[in-house]
DOLO-808808 format. One record per atom (N, C-alpha, C, O): y, x negated, z. Coordinates in steps of 0.02 Angstrom, whole numbers, padded with zeros to 5 digits, always signed. Layout:
YXZ
...
//
This chain:
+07284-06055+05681
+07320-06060+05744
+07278-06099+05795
+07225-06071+05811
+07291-06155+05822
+07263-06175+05884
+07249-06148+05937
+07285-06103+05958
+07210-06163+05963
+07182-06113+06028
+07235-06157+06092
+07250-06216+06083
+07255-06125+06142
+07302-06153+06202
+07236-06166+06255
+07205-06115+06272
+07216-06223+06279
+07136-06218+06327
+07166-06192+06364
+07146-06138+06385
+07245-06233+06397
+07254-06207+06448
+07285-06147+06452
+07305-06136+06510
+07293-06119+06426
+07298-06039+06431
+07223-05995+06463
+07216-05955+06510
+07173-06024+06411
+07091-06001+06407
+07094-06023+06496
+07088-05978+06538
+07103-06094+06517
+07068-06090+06587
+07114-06046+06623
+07084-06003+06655
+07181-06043+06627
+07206-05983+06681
+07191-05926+06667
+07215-05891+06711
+07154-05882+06616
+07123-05822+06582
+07047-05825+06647
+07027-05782+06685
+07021-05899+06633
+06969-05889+06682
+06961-05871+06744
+06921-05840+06779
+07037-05914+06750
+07051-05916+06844
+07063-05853+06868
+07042-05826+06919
+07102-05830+06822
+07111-05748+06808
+07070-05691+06838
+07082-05647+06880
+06997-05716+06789
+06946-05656+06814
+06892-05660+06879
+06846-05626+06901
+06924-05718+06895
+06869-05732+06955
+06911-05716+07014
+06891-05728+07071
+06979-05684+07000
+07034-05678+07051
+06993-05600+07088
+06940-05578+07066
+07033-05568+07147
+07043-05501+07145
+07062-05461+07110
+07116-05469+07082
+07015-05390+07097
+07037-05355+07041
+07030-05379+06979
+07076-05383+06939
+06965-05399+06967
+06917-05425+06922
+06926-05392+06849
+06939-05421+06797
+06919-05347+06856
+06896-05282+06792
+06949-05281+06751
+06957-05300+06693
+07002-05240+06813
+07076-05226+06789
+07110-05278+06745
+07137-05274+06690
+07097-05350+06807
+07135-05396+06740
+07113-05429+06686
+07155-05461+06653
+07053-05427+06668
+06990-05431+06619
+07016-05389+06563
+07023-05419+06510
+07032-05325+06565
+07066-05297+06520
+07140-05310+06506
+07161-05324+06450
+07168-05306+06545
+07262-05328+06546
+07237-05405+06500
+07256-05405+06441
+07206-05453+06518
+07219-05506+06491
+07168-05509+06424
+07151-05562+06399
+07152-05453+06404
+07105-05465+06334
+07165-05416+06304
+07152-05405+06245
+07204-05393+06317
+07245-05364+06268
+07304-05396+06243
+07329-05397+06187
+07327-05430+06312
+07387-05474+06300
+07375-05525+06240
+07415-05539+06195
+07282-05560+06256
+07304-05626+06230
+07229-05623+06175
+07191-05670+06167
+07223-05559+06143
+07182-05578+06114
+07185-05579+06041
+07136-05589+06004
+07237-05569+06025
+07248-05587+05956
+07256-05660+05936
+07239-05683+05881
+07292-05707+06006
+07303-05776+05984
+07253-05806+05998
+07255-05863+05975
+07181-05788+06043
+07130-05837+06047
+07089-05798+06007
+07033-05785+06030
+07108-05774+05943
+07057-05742+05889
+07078-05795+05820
+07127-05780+05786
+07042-05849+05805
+07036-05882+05762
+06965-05887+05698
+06910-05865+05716
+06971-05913+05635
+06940-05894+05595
+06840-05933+05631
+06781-05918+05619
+06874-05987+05678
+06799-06015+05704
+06813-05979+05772
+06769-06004+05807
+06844-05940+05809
+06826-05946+05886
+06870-05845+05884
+06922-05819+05865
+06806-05825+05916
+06804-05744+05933
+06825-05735+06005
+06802-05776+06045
+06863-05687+06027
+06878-05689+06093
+06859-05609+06110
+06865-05566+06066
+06836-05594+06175
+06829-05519+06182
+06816-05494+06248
+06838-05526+06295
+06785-05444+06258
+06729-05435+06316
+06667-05435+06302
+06634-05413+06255
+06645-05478+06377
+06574-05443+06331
+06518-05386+06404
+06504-05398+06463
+06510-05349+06375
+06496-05294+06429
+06402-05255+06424
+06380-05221+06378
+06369-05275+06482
+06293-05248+06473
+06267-05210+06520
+06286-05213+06578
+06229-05176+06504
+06156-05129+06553
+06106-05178+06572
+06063-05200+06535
+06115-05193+06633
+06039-05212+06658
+05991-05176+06693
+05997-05120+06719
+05920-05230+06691
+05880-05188+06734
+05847-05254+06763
+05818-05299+06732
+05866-05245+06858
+05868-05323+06869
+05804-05309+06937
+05801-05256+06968
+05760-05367+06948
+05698-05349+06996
+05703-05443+07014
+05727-05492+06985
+05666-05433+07073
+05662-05491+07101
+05584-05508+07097
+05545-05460+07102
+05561-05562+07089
+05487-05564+07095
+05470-05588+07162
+05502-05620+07204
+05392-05556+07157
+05342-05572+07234
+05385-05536+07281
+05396-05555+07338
+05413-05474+07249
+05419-05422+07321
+05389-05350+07277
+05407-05335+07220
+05354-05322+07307
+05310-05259+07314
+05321-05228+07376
+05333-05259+07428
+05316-05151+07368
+05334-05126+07294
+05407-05125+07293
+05445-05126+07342
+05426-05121+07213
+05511-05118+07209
+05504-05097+07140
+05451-05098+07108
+05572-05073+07118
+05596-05028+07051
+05669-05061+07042
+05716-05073+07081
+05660-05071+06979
+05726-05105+06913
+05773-05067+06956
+05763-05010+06978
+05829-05107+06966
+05908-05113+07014
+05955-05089+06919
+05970-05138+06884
+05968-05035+06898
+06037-05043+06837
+06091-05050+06865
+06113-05020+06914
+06125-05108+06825
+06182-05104+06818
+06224-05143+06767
+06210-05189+06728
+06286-05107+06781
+06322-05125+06713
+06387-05178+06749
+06429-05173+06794
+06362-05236+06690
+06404-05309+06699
+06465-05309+06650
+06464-05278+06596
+06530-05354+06676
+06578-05358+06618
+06578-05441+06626
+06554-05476+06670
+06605-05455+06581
+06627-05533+06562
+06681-05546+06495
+06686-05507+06447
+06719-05610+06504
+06756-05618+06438
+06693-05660+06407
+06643-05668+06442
+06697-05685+06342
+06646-05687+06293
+06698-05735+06258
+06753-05714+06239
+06676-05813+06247
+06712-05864+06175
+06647-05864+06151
+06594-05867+06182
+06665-05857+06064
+06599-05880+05998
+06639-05921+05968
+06692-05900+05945
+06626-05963+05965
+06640-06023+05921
+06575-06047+05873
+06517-06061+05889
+06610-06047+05803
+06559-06071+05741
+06536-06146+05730
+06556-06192+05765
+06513-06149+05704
+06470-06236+05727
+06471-06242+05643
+06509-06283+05616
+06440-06211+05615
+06432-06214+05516
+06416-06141+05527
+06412-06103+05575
+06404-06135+05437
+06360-06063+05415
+06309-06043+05473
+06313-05982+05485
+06262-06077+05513
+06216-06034+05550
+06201-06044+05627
+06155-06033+05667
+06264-06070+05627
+06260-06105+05705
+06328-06072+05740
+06383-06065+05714
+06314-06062+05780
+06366-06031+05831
+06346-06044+05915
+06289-06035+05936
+06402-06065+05957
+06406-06066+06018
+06447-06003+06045
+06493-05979+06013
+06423-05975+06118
+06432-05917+06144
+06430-05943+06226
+06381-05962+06258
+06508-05937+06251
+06535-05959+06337
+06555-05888+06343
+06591-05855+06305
+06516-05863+06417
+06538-05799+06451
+06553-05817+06510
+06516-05854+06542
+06603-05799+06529
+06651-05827+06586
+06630-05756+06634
+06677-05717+06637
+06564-05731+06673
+06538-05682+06696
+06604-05660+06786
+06622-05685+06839
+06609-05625+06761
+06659-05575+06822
+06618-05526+06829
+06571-05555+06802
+06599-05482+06841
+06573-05428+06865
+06489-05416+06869
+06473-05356+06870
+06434-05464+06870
+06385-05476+06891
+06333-05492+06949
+06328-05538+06990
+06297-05435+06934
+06251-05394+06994
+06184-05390+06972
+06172-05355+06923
+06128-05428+07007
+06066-05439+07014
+06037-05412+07079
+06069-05402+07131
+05965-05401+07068
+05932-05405+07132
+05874-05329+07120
+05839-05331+07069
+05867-05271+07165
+05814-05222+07146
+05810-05166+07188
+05847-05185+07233
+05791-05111+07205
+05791-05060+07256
+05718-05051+07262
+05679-05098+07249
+05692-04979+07285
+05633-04965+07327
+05599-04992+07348
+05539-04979+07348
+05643-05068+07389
+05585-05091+07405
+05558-05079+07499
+05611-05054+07520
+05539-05080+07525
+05499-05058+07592
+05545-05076+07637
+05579-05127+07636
+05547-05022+07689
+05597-05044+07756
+05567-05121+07807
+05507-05131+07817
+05606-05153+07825
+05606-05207+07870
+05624-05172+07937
+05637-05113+07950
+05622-05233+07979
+05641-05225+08064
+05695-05231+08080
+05706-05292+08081
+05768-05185+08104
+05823-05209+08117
+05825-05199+08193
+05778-05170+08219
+05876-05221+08230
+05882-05249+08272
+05888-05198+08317
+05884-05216+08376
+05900-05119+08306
+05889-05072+08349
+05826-05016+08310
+05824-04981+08259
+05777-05032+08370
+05741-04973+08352
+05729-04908+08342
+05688-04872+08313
+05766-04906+08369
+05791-04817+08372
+05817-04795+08285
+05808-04743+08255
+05865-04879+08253
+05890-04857+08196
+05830-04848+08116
+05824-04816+08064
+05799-04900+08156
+05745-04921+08116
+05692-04863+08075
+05673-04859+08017
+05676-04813+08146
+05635-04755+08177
+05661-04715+08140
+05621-04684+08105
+05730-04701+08132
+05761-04649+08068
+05751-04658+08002
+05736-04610+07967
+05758-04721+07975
+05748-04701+07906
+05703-04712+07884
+05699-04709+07823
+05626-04739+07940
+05556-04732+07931
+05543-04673+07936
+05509-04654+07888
+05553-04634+07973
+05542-04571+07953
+05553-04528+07930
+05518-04478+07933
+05612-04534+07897
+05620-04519+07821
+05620-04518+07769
+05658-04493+07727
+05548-04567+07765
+05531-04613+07713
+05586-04643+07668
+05591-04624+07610
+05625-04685+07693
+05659-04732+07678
+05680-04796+07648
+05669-04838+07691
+05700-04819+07605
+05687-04886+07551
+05745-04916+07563
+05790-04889+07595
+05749-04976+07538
+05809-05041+07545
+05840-05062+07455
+05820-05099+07409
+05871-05038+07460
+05896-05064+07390
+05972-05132+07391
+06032-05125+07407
+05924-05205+07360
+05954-05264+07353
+05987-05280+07313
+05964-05289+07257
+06089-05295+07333
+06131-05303+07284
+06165-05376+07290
+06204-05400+07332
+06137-05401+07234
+06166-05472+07261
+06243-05475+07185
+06244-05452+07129
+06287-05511+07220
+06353-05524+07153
+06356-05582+07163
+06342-05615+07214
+06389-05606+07073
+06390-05678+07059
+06440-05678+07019
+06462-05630+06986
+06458-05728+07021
+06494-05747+06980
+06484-05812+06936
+06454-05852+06971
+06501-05843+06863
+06476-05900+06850
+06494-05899+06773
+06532-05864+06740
+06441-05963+06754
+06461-05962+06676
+06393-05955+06619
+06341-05980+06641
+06389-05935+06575
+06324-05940+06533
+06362-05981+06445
+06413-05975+06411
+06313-06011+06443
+06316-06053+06390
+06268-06027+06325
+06212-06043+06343
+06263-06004+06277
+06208-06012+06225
+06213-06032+06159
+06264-06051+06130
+06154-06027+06134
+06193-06071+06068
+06145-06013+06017
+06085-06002+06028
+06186-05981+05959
+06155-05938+05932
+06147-05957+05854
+06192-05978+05818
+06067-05943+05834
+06067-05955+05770
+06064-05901+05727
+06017-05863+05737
+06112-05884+05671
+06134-05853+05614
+06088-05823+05577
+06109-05818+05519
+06018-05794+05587
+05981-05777+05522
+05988-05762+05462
+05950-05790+05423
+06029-05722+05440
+06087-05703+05399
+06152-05699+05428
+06176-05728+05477
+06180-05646+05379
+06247-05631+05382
+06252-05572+05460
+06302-05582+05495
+06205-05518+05482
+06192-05492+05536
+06137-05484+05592
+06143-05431+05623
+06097-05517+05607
+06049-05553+05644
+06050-05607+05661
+06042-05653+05621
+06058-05616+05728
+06059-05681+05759
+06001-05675+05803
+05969-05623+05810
+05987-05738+05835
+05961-05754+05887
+05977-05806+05938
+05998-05860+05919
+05968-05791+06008
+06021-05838+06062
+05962-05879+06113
+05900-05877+06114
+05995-05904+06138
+05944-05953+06198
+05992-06016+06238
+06008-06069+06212
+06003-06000+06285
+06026-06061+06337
+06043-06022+06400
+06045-05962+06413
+06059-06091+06446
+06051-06093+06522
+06117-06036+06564
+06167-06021+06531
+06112-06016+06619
+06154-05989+06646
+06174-06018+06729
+06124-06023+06765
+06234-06034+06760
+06242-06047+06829
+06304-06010+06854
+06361-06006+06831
+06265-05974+06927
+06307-05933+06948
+06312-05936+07036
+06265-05954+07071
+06368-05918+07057
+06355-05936+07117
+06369-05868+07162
+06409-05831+07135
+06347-05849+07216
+06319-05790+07233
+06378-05779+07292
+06377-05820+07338
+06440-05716+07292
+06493-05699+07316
+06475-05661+07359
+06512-05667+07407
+06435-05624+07366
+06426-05554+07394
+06345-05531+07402
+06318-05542+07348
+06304-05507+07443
+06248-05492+07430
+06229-05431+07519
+06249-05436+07577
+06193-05393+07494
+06200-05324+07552
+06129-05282+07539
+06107-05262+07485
+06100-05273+07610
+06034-05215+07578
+06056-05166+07613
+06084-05165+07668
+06036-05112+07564
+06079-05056+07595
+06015-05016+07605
+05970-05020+07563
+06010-04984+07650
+05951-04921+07690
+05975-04855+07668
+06033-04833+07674
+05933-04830+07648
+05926-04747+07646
+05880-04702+07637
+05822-04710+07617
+05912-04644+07658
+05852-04596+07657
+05891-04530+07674
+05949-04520+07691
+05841-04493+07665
+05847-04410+07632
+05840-04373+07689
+05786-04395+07712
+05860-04332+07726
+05840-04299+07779
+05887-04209+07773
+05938-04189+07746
+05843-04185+07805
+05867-04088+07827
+05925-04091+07822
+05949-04052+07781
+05975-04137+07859
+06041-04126+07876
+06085-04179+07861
+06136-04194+07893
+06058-04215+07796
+06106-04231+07738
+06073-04322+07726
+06016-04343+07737
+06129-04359+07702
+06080-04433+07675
+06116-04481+07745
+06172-04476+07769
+06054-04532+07764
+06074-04584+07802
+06079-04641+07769
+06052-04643+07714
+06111-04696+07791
+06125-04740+07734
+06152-04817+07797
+06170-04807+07855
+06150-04851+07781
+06156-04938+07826
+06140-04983+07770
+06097-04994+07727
+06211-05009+07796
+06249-05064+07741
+06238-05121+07777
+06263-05123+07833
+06186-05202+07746
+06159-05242+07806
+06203-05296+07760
+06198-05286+07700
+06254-05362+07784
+06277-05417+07733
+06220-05455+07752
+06200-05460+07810
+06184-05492+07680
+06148-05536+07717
+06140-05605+07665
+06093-05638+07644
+06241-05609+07657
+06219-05671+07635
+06198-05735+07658
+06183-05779+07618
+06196-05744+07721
+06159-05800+07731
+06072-05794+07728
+06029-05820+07763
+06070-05773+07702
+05997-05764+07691
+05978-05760+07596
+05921-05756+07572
+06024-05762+07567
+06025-05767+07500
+06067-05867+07483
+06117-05890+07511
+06027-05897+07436
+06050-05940+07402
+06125-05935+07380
+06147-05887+07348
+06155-05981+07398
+06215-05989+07342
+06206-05993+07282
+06223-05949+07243
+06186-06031+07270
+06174-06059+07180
+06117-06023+07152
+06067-06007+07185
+06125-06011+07088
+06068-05973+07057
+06061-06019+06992
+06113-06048+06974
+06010-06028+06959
+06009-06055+06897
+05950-06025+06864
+05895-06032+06890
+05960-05988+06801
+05925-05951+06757
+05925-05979+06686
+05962-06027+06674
+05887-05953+06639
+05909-05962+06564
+05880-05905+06527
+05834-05871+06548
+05914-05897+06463
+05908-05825+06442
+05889-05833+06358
+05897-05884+06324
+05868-05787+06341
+05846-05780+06262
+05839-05715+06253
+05807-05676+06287
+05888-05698+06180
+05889-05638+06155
+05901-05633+06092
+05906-05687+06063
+05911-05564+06049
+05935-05570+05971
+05963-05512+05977
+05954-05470+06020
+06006-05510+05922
+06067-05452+05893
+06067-05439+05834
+06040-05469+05788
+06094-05396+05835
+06136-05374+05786
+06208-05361+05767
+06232-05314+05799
+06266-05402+05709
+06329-05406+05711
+06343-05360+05669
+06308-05353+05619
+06392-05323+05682
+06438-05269+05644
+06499-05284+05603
+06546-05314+05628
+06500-05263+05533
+06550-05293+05493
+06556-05371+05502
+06553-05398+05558
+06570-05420+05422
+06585-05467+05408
+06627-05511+05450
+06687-05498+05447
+06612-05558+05485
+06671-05564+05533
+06699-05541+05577
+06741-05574+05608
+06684-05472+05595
+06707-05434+05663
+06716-05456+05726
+06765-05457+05763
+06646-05476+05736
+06630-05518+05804
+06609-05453+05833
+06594-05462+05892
+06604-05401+05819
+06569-05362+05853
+06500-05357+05852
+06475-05363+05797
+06449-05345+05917
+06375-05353+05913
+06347-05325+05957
+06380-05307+06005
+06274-05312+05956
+06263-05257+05991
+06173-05315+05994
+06149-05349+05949
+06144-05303+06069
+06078-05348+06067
+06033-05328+06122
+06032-05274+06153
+06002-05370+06129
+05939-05375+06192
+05927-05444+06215
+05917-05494+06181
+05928-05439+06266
+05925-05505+06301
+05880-05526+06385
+05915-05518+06436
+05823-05545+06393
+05811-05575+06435
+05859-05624+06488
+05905-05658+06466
+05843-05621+06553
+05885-05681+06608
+05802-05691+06643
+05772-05641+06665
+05771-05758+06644
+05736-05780+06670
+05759-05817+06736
+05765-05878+06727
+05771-05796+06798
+05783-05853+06847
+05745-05893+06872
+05696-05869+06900
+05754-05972+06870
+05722-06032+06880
+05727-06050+06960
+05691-06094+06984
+05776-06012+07002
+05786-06052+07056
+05764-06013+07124
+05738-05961+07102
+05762-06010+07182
+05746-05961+07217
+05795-05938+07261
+05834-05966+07300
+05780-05858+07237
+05858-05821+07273
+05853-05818+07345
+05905-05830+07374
+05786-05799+07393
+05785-05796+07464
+05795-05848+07492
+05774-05892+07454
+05818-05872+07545
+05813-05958+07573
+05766-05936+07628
+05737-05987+07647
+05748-05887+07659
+05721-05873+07745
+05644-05844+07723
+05601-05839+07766
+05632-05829+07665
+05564-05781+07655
+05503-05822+07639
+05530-05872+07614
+05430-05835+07637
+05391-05868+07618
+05390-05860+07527
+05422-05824+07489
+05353-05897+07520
+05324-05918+07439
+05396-05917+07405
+05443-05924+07445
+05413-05908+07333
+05471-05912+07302
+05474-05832+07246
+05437-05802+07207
+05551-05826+07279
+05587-05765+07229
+05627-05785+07209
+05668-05823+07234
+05620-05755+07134
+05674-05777+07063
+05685-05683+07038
+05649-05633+07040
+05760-05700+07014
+05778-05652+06985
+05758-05651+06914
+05762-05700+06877
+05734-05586+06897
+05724-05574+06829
+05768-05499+06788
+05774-05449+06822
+05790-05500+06731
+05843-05460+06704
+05830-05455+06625
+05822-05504+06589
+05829-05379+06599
+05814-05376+06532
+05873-05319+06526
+05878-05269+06562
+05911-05335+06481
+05975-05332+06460
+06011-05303+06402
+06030-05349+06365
+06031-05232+06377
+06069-05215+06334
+06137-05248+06304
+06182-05211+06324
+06165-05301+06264
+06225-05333+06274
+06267-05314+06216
+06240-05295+06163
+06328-05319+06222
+06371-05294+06171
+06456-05338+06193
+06487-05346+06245
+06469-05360+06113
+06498-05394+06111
+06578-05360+06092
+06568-05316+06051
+06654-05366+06108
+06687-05312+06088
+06730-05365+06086
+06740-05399+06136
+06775-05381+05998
+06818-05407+06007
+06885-05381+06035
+06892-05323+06053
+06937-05433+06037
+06999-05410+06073
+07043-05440+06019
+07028-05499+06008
+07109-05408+05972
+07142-05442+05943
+07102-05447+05879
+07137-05460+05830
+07028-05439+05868
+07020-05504+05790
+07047-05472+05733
+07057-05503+05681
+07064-05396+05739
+07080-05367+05667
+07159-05405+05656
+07167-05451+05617
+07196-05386+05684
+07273-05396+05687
+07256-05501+05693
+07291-05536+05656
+07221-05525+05724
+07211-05598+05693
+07204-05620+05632
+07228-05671+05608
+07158-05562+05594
+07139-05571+05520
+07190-05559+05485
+07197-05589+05431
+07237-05512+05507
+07271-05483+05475
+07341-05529+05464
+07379-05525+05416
+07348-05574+05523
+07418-05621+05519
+07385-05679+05483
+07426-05717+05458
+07303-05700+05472
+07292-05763+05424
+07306-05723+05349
+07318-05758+05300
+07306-05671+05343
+07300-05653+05274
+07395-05648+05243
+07420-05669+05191
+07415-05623+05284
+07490-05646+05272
+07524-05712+05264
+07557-05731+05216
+07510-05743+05319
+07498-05817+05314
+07489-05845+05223
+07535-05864+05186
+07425-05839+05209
+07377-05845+05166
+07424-05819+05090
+07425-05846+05035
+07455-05768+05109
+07513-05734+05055
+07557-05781+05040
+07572-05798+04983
+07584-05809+05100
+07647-05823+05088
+07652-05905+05074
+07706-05931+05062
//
């Protein structure tokens, strides 16, 4: 069966819409049996991170959990390409030290409640890799990622006698638009053809996320990833009829 692109790009336009998640699923159920072909896997693909910014001290790994649609397309026996069309991605880090806001009085509270800033930056974008086949279940991946930065907020808090304080700061003008990273990881695939996979993966960022701060911060991200097809059984299942008849 031929793949429809243009179906694939309004699928994209899709997840970068409002209500990201929701239609990420609505549209991997609808259409994932027909963009499940014997070279090209269609699915989600969904991970745990643990994301820190460098040259800020002190700070502690930011988790969180990313969704994306996921194309694998086969190249020969040990070559495979891998496009994640990323919707629901969140970088950046928490505990890191209170700053100066613009009322002191507010400032004064959650310093003295020993108080931390935890940094949420969202993106959206595309990652490219190209994975080589070791066998039949072990791979290994490596290529570039560009994303461009929707949303980003440090949020204040702290613990006090008479319950939690908390200040929500937007500060995307003070965060980069564009981000550019590249990543390397390896897996493991489940059943012959499944397209299901389960891995680890590095995000090295190359570019710098602060625009207003001295020296340079890059995001860095080490990554649980898992691959979930949509459709491929019931795909296999109409080439084999096919194939019957």
């Amino acid at each position: 069966m031929k793949v429809n692109f243009y179906r694939i790009l309004f699928i994209l336009a899709c997840c970068f819409a409002s209500g990201i998640v929701r239609g990420q699923v609505l549209i991997s159920i609808l259409f994932g049996d027909k963009l499940n072909t014997d070279k090209l896997i269609f699915g989600l693909h969904v991970d745990y991170s643990w994301n820190k910014i460098t040259n800020i001290e002190p700070q502690d790994a930011l988790g969180k959990i990313n969704l994306s649609l996921f194309f694998n397309v086969r190249i020969n026996d040990h070559w495979r390409s891998q496009i994640e069309a990323l919707a629901k991605y969140t970088r950046g880090g928490k505990g890191m030290d209170l700053y100066s806001l613009s009322e002191p009085a507010l400032y004064d509270q959650f310093a003295n409640a020993g108080g931390s800033v935890e940094r949420k930056i969202s993106y959206v974008g595309l990652m490219g890799a190209i994975e080589y086949d070791i066998d039949r279940t072990w791979y290994l991946e490596a290529g570039p990622q560009l994303t461009i930065r929707t949303k980003a907020k440090d949020i204040f808090s702290a613990k006090t006698d008479d319950g939690d304080l908390e200040l929500t700061r937007d500060i995307r003008d003070e965060i980069a638009r564009w981000e550019f990273s590249v990543i390397t990881g390896f897996g493991y695939k489940f059943g012959k053809g499944s397209g299901m996979a389960l891995g680890l993966r590095y995000n090295w960022g190359l570019s710098d996320v602060q625009k207003n701060s001295p020296g340079s911060q890059q995001n860095r991200g080490f990554y649980i990833v898992s691959n979930i097809p949509i459709g491929r059984n019931k795909a296999k299942a109409k080439s084999q009829d096919t194939n019957n008849k």
